[in-house]
C-alpha positions, 0 to 999 in steps of 0.5 A: 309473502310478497312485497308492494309493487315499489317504482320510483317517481321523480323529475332529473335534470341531465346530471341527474339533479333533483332540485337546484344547488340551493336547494329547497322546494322546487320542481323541476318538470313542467305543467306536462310533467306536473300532470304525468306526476298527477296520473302516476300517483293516482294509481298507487295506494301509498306514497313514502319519501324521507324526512328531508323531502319533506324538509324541503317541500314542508307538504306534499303533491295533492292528486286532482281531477278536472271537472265539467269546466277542465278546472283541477279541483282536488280529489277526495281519494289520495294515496297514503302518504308515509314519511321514513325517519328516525327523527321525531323532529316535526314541525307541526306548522308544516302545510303537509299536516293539513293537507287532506291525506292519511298520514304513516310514520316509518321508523327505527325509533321505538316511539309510542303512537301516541306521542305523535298526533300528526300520524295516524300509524307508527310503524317500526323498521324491521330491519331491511325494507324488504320486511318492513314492506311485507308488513306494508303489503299485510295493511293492504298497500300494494303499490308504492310510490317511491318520491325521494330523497336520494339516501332512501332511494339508495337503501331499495336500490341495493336491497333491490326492491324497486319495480319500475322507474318513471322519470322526467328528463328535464334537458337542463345541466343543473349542478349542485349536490342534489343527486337522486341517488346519493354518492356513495362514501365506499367503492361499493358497487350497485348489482350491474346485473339487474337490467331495465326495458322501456316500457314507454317513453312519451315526449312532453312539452320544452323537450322534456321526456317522460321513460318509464322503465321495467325492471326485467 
């Protein structure tokens, strides 16, 4: 069986950077690149990222439409929003449990649903991401954005399951250890046979650029 249609979505300084050396919530791109991040969400079913993006940030993007007076008001349909961690370390304080959305927990925990009100679904890691996003795509999730952090990001990288890379380059040289793909410890190296074409690139305000790359 197939898998989702899986495209990373983020915003990277020069150096690939994702966050500032301090680290926290933080978002590098502009207002432009607020709404491409906007438009790119809305076209997805679901959305997953680590528990240390949502360490950082303690909530997540709300997709939002303009009304009749141009004013950003919240959509009542936002993707699904999975959470990847082994850890059962939650803070039930965090924004990101009252926001409006459905949320899934990713996991190689074997934790009771039950025990975990904050989910909705408690799903189990089979092994591989390419199993686990088959079972994804049989509860009917077929396109999947991929928002951080840089361990799991790596872990689709090198089981190469990504289809699409859409990025904001911000041209700022920021520093720091907040890569969006993680050094690696070994001298493993990534497949350098796997290309990518542009499928378009679109210049956003303070000389920002939007590429949206293809997997070939």
């Amino acid at each position: 069986m197939s898998i989702p249609r899986v495209t990373i979505v983020i915003a990277s300084s020069l150096d690939g950077r994702i966050a500032f050396p301090e680290g926290g919530e933080s978002h590098l791109g502009s207002e432009e690149d607020r709404k491409m991040l906007n438009q790119n969400l809305s076209l997805v079913d679901a959305t997953i990222f680590g528990l240390g993006t949502l360490k950082a940030h303690q909530s997540t993007y709300l997709i939002k439409n303009l009304n009749k007076n141009n004013e950003a008001k919240i959509s009542k349909s936002q993707p699904i929003s999975i959470v990847a961690s082994n850890s059962m370390k939650f803070n039930s304080a965090w924004k990101y449990f009252r926001q409006p959305i459905r949320r899934w927990l990713i996991s190689s925990s074997k934790v009771d649903n039950l025990s975990n009100n904050d989910f909705e679904k408690k799903l189990f890691f089979e092994n591989s991401w390419e199993k686990t996003l088959i079972s994804l795509k049989k509860k009917g999730i077929n396109n999947l954005a991929l928002l951080g952090g840089a361990k799991l990001i790596n872990s689709f990288i090198k089981e190469d399951l990504i289809t699409d890379i859409k990025i904001t380059i911000i041209p700022r040289i920021i520093g720091g250890r907040y890569t969006w793909i993680a050094p690696e410890q070994s001298n493993e190296i990534f497949n350098l046979k796997r290309l990518w074409e542009i499928k378009s690139i679109k210049n956003l305000m303070n000389n920002e650029i939007h590429v949206h790359y293809k997997k070939i």
